[in-house]
C-alpha positions, 0 to 999 in steps of 0.5 A: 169314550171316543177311545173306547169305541175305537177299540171296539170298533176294532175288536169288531172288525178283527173278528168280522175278518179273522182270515185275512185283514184288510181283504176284499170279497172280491180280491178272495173270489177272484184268487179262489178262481185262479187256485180253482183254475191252477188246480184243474189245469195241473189235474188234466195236465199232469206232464205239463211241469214247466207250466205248472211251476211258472202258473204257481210263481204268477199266482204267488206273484199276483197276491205277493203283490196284492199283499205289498200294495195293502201294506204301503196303503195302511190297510193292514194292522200294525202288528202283523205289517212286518210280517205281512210285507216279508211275505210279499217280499218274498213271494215278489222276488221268487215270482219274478224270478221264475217268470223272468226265467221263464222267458230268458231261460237262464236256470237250468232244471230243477232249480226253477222248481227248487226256488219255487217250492222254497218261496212257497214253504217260506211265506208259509211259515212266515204266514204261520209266524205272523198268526202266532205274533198278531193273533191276540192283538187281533182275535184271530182264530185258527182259520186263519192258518189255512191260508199259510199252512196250504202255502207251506204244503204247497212248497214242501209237496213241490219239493217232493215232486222231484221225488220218484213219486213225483207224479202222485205228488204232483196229483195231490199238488192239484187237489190242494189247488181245487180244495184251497179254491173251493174254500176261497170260493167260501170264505168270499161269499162269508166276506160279503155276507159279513159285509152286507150286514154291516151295510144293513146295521150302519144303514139308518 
């Protein structure tokens, strides 16, 4: 019966958290702020592509991170822990390395850019696998392909801003940016709700 209920239990928790495992209404709220605020930055400065690419490798460094701590923690289900910390390790060595090179300046244009939009496209499409690998063990649904689909987007509309519409690309990198941290700004507030009435139903 204890095992049972384990089960249950978990098959309850995969479906109250069907986006990300493991995630923190707060963490969401805040990395919505940050997407929210790296949208708008990019809209009102749209020369300013030094600093956009080093906003964009600090962003995918902090939730690289972020993503690293919670596998070493146990916090995430076993079978997307592989994935999970491929994503980090990718996004972990892509961010230092532009943000180090933002400071030494050793890479010379348009390689930073390059790298960037390949550590994006890459935790993308490892975020994609990891929703195709772990999705029934864990009821996930299609929200949460959002999050790596906007990833995979992100990179490949950074590779196309070296294009002759790099302007327009980049105008729509902004875009994304301010609609991915609206629906972060959404999908915290579901978190707490759902954490809420889980709060109320345990409560005695």
């Amino acid at each position: 019966m204890n095992e049972q209920t384990s089960e249950m239990a978990k098959s309850m928790l995969s479906q109250v958290r069907p986006w990300r495992q493991g995630m923190a209404w707060w963490v969401v709220l805040i990395e919505g702020l940050i997407v929210l605020g790296i949208g708008i930055y990019v809209l009102t400065q749209p020369v300013a592509g030094a600093q956009i690419v080093v906003l964009l490798a600090a962003f995918l460094l902090i939730i690289s991170v972020e993503r690293a701590i919670n596998g070493f923690r146990e916090i995430i289900p076993p079978a997307i822990l592989a994935e999970r910390m491929l994503r980090a390790g990718i996004g972990l060595t892509v961010g230092l390395i532009i943000v180090f090179n933002n400071w030494q300046n050793f890479m010379n244009p348009p390689a930073p850019v390059v790298i960037l939009s390949l550590g994006w496209l890459l935790t993308g499409a490892v975020g994609i696998w990891e929703w195709v690998t772990g999705r029934q063990d864990l009821g996930l649904g299609l929200g949460a392909l959002i999050i790596p689909a906007i990833s995979a987007l992100f990179g490949l509309l950074m590779l196309g801003s070296r294009l002759a519409l790099g302007g327009v690309v980049l105008q729509a990198i902004g875009i994304l940016a301010v609609v991915a941290g609206v629906a972060l700004f959404g999908y915290s507030y579901w978190l707490y709700r759902q954490a809420a009435n889980r709060a109320a139903i345990s409560t005695p």
